[in-house]
C-alpha positions as CSV (number, residue, x, y, z in Angstrom):
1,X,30.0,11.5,-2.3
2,X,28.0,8.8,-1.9
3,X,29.8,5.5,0.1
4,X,29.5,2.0,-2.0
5,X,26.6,0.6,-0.6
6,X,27.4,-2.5,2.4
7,X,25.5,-5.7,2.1
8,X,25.4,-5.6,6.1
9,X,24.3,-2.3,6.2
10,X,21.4,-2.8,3.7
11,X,20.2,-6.3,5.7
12,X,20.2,-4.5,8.9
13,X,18.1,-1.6,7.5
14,X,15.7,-3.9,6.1
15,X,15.8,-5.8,9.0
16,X,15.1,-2.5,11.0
17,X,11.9,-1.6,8.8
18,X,10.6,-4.9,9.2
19,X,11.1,-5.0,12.9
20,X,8.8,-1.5,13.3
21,X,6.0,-1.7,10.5
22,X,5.3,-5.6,11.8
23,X,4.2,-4.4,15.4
24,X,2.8,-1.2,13.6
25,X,0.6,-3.7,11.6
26,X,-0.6,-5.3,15.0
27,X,-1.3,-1.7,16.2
28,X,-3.9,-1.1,13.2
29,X,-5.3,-4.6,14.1
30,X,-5.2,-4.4,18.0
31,X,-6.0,-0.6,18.9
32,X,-9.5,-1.1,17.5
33,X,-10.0,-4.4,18.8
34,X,-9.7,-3.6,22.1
35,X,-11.5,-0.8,21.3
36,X,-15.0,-2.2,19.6
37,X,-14.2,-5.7,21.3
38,X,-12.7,-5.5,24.8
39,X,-14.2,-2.2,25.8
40,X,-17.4,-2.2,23.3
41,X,-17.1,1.4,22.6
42,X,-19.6,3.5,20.8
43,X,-19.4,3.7,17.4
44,X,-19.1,7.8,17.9
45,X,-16.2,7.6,20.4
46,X,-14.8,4.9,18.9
47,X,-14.5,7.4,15.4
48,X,-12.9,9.7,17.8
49,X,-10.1,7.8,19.1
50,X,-8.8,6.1,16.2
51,X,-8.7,10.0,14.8
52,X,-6.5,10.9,17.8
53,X,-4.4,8.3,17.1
54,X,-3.6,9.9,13.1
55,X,-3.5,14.0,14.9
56,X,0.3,12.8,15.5
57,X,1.2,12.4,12.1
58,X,-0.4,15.1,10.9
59,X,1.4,17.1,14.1
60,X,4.3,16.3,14.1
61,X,5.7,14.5,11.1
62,X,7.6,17.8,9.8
63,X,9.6,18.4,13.6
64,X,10.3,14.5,13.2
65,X,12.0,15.0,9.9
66,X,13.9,18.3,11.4
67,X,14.7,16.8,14.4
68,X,16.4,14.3,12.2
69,X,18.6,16.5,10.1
70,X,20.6,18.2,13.2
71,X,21.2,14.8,15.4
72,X,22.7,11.6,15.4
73,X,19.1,9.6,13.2
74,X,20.7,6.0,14.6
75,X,20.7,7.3,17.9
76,X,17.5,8.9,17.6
77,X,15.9,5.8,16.2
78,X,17.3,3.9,19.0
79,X,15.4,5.8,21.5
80,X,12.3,6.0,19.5
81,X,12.5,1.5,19.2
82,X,12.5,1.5,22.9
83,X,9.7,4.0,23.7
84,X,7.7,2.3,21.5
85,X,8.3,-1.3,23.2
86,X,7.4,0.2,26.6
87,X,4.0,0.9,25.4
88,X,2.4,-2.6,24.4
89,X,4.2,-4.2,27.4
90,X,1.9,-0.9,29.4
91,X,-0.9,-2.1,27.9
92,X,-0.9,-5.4,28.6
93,X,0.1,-4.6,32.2
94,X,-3.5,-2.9,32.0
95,X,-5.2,-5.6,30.8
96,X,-3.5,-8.5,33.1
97,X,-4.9,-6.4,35.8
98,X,-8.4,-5.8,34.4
99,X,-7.7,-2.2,34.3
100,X,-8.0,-1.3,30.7
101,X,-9.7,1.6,29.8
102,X,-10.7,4.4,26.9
103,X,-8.1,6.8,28.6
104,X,-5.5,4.3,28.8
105,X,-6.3,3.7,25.0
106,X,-6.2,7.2,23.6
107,X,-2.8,7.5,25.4
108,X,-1.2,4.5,24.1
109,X,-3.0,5.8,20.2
110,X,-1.4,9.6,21.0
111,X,1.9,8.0,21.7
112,X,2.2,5.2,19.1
113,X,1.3,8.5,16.7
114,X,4.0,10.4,18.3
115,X,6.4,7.9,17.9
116,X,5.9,7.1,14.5
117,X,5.8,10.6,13.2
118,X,9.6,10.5,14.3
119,X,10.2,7.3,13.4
120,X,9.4,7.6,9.6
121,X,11.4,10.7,8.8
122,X,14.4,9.3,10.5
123,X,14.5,6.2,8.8
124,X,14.3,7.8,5.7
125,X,17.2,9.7,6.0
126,X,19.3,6.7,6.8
127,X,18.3,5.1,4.0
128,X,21.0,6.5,1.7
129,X,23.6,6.3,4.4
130,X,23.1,2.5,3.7
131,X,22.0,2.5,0.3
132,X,25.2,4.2,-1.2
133,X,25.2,4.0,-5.2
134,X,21.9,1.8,-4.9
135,X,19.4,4.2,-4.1
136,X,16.5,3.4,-6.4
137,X,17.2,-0.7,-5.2
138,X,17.0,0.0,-1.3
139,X,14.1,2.4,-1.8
140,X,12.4,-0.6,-3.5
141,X,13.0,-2.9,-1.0
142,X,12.3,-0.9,2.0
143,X,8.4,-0.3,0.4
144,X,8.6,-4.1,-0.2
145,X,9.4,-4.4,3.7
146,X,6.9,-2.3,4.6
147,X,3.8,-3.5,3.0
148,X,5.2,-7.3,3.6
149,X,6.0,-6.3,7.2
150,X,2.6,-4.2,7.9
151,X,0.1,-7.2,6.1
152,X,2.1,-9.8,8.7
153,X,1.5,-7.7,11.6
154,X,-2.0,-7.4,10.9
155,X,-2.0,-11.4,10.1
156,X,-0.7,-11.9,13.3
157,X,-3.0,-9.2,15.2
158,X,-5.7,-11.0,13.5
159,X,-5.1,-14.2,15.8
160,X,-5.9,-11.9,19.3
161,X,-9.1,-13.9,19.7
162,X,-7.3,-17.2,19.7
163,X,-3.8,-16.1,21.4
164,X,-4.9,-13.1,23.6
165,X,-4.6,-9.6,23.8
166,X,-1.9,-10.2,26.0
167,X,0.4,-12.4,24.1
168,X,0.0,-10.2,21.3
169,X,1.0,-7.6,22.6
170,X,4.3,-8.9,24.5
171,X,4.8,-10.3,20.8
172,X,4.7,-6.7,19.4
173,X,7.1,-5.5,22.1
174,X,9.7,-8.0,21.5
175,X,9.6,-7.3,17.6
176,X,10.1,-4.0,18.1
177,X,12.5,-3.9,20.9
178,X,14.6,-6.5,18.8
179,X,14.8,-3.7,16.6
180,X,17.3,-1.8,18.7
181,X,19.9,-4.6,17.6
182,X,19.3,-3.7,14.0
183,X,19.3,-0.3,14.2
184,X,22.3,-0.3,16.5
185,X,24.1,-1.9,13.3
186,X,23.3,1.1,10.8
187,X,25.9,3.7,10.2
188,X,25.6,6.8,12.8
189,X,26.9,10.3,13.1
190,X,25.7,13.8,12.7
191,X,23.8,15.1,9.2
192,X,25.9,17.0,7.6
193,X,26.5,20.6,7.9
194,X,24.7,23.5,5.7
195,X,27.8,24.6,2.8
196,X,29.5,27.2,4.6
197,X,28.3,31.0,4.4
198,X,24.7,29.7,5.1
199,X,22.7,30.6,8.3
200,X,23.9,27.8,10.8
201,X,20.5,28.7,13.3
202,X,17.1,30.1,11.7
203,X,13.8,30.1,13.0
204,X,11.6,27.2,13.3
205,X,9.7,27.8,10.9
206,X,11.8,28.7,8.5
207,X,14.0,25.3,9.6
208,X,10.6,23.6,8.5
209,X,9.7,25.1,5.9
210,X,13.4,24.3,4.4
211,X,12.4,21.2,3.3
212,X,9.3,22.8,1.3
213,X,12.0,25.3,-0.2
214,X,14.7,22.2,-1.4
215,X,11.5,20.5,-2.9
216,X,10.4,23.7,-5.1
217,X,13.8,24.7,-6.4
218,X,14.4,21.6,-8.0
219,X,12.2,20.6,-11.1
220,X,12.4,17.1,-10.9
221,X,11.4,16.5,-7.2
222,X,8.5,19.2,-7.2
223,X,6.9,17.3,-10.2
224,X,7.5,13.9,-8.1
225,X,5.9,15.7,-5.0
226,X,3.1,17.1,-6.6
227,X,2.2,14.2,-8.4
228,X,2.5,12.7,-4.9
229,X,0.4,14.8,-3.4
230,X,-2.2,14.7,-5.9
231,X,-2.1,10.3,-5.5
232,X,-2.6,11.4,-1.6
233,X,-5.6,13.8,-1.8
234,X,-7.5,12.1,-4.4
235,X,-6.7,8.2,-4.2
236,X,-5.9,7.2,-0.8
237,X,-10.0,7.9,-0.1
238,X,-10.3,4.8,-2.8
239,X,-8.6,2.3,-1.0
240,X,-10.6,3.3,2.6
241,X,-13.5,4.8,1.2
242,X,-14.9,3.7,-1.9
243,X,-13.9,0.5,-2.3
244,X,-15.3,-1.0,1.2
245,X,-18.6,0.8,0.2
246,X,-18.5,-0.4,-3.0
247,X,-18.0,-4.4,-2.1
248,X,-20.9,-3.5,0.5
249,X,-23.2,-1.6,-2.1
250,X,-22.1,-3.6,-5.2
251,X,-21.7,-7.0,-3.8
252,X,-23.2,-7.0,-0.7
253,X,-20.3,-8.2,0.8
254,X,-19.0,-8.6,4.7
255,X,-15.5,-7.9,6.7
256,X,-13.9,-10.6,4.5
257,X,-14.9,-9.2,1.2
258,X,-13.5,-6.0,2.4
259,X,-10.7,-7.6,3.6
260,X,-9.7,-9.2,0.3
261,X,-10.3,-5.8,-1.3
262,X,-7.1,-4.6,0.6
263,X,-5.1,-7.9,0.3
264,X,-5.1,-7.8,-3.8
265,X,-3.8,-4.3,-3.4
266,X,-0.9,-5.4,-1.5
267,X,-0.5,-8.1,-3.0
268,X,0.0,-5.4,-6.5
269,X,2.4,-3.8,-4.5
270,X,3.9,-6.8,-3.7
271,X,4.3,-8.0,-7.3
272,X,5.4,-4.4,-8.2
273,X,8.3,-4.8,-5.9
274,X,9.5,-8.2,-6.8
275,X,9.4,-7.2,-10.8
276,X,11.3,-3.4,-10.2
277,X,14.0,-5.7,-8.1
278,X,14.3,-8.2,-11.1
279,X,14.5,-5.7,-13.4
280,X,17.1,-3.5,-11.3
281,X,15.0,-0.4,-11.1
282,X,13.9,2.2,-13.5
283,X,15.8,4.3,-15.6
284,X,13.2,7.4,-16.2
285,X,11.5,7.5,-12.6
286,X,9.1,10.6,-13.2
287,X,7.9,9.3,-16.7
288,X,7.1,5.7,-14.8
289,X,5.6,8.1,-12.1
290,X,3.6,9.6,-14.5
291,X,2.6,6.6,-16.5
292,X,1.4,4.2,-12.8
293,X,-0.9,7.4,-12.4
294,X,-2.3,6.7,-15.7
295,X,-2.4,3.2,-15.1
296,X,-3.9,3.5,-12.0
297,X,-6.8,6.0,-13.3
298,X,-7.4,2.8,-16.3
299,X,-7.5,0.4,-13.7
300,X,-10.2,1.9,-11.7
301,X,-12.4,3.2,-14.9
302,X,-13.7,-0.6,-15.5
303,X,-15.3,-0.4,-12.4
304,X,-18.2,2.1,-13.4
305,X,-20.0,-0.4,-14.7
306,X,-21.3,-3.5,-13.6
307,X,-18.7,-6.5,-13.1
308,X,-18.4,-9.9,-11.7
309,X,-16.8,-9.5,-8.0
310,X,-13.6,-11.5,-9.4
311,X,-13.3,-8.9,-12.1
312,X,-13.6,-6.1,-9.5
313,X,-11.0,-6.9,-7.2
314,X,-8.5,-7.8,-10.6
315,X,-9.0,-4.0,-11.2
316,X,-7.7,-3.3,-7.4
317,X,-5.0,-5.2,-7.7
318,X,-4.0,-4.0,-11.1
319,X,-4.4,-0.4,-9.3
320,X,-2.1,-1.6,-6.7
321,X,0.4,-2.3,-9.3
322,X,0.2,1.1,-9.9
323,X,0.4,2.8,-6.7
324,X,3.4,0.3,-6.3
325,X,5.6,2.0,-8.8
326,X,4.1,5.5,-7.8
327,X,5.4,4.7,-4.5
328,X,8.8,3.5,-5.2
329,X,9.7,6.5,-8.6
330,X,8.7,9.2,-5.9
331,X,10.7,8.3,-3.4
332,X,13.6,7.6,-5.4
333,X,13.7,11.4,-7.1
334,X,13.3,12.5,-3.6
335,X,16.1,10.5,-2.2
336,X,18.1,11.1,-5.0
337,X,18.1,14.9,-5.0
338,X,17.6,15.9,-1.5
339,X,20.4,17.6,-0.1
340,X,21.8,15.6,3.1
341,X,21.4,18.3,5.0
342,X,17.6,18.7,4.3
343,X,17.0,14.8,3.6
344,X,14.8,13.6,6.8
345,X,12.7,17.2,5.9
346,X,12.2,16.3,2.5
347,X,11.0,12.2,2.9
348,X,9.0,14.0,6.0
349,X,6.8,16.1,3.4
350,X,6.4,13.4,1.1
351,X,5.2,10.8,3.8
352,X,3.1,14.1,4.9
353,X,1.7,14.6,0.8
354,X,0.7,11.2,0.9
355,X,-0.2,9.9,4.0
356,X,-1.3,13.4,6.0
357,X,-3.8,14.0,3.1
358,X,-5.6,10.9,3.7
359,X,-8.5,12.4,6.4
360,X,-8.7,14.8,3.0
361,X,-8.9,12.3,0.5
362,X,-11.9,10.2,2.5
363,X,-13.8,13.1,2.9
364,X,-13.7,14.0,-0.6
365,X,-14.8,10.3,-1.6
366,X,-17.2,9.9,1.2
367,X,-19.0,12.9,-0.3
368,X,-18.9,11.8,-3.6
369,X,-20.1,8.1,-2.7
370,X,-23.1,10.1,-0.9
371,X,-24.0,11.8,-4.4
372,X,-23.1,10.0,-6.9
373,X,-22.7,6.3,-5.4
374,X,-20.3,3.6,-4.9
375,X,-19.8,3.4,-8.0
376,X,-19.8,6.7,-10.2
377,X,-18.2,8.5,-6.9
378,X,-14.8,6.8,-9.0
379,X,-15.1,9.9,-11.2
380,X,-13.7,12.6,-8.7
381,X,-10.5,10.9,-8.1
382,X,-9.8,9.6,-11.7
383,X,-10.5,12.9,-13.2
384,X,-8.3,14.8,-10.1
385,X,-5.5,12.2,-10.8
386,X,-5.4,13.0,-14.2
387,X,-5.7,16.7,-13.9
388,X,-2.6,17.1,-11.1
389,X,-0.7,14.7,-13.4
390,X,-1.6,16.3,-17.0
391,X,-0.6,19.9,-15.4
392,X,2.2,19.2,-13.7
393,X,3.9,17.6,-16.6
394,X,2.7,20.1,-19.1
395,X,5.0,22.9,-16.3
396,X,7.5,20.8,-15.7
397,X,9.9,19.8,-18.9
398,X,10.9,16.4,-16.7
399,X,10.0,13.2,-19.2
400,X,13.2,12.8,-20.0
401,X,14.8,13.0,-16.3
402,X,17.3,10.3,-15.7
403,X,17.5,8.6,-12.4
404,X,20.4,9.2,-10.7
405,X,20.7,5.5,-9.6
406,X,20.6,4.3,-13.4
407,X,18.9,1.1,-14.7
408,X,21.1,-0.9,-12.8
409,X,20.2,1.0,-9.6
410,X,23.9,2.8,-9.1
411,X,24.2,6.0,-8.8
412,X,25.8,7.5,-12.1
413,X,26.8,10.7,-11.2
414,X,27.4,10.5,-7.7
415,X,26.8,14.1,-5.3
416,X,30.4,15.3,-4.2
């Protein structure tokens, strides 16, 4: 059964998210600074390393979220603060010494990836450790870290010309070495143990393919994964993709205009966040899943045809509004219904639906941009949205599926 959730416990996790996505905002900020700016890389190998630095993710999200699920997560997560303070601190050894190089920064991209492909699986499954009776709440907040978190690290990355490379990256060290305080604070102990009668060793790949098997046997959290993974393949390409080419095409805009592009979907996100807190969460999670893919697909169909740049990035942050519930009701059903034993698999696969299908999703739109243009490529991922979210719910009898946490974010039927 699930504890009563501990105001300490809950600040402390929160504190712990912030403390890793603010340096990991830096990190999207700084890695290709140093790379375009400090080294003035080609624009070929410079394609190259920031892929190296996603092969990680891809890799090795799914051993994260196993890895996870058989040892102590707080320890784990301990371990994984520290290895990732040693890095920066590496780096700006290097560049102190005038000994940077493209080597040096592959490495530091390979291991930052490696690091948070364990990272993100085990935080998730301490999440309802903390959360207790209030899952649907702390899921809320914990996206509301991350995307608050992640936009201040990139804030403060943004000021490398002024500060230095070097005081940035001793800033990003300290964050997330302060970490290790927060995360020393969350409850610790083994996962629990598979019900008795089960296999207690398998193979590995039937150990990661339990996660798949949890999602599938359960209704409710394959429709939330596979309208997940349809949001990954077909909309994450709009937000890296389309809409940069579009301000460029459309509005002949620069790094700014761009820039704004991604700050009104946050700042969606953001307002999503704050209004699903206020309200004390949702009380049908896979209908309101259903419905911000709907409202995500009428937020981008305004922009194929001509509008005013103001109107433009209103529909951006409208579709951010959107992706922010998407991001908070699939979560929830997943963190809900997972077993403990499978939990870091199962938020491993759904971080891997949405985020490993990205280099998919801005292929599909960079090929449709090429044919169709900036502005009609919005076609493939409206009309794939719409057909991964019509089919699954016309399988899956799910509209009426009750969160677990209630309206009020408590958990009314408790797991025993």
């Amino acid at each position: 059964m699930n504890a009563p959730e501990s105001p300490h416990a809950s600040g402390w996790y929160l504190t712990s998210v912030a403390s890793f996505m603010i340096p990991a905002g830096i990190q999207m900020v700084m890695l290709p600074y140093l790379l375009a700016i400090e080294l003035q890389q080609p624009a070929a190998r410079f394609g190259l390393t920031q892929m190296m630095g996603q092969l990680p993710m891809l890799l090795f999200l799914l051993f994260g979220g196993l890895l996870a699920d058989r040892v102590d997560p707080r320890r784990l997560l301990v371990g994984l603060h520290a290895a990732a303070a040693i890095m920066p601190v590496a780096l700006a050894t290097l560049l102190w010494q005038g000994a940077l190089s493209e080597p040096a920064l592959v490495l530091y991209a390979l291991a930052w990836g490696l690091v948070t492909a364990f990272a993100l699986p085990t935080r998730d499954g301490l999440l309802r450790r903390v959360a207790g009776h209030n899952v649907q709440r702390m899921v809320t907040l914990a996206i509301g870290m991350q995307f608050g978190g992640q936009m201040a690290g990139q804030a403060l990355g943004g000021r490398a010309a002024h500060w230095g490379s070097i005081s940035i990256l001793l800033a990003q060290a300290a964050l997330v070495a302060l970490g290790i305080v927060a995360v020393a604070r969350l409850p610790g102990g083994r996962p629990a143990r598979p019900p008795a009668g089960e296999p207690g060793r398998r193979s590995l790949w039937r150990e990661l393919g339990g996660g798949l098997a949890v999602i599938f046997a359960d209704a409710p959290m394959r429709a939330a994964f596979l309208i997940a993974l349809g949001t990954g393949v077909f909309f994450s390409g709009v937000l890296i993709v389309i809409i940069p080419l579009a301000i460029r095409d459309l509005f002949a805009g620069d790094a700014q205009d761009i820039a704004f592009g991604f700050i009104a979907f946050g700042i969606g996100t953001l307002l999503t966040i704050v209004t699903l807190t206020r309200l004390g969460g949702l009380t049908y999670p896979i209908r309101a899943l259903a419905q911000s893919m709907v409202l995500g697909c009428a937020a981008l169909a305004p922009m194929l045809v001509a509008l005013p740049k103001w109107a433009f990035y209103l529909c951006v942050l409208v579709w951010g509004v959107g992706g922010g519930i998407a991001m908070v009701t699939s979560r929830t059903v997943l963190q809900e219904r997972a077993p403990a034993t499978h939990q870091s698999r199962v938020m491993a696969l759904q971080t891997l639906a949405t985020m490993g299908s990205s280099p998919v999703s801005a292929l599909i739109c960079g090929f449709a941009v090429s044919l169709l243009g900036a502005r009609w490529a919005l076609l493939v991922p409206i009309v794939g949205v719409a057909t991964v979210t019509l089919g699954t719910l016309a399988t899956h009898s799910i509209w009426w599926q009750r969160s677990e946490s209630g309206h009020d974010g408590r958990v009314a039927h408790p797991e025993s």
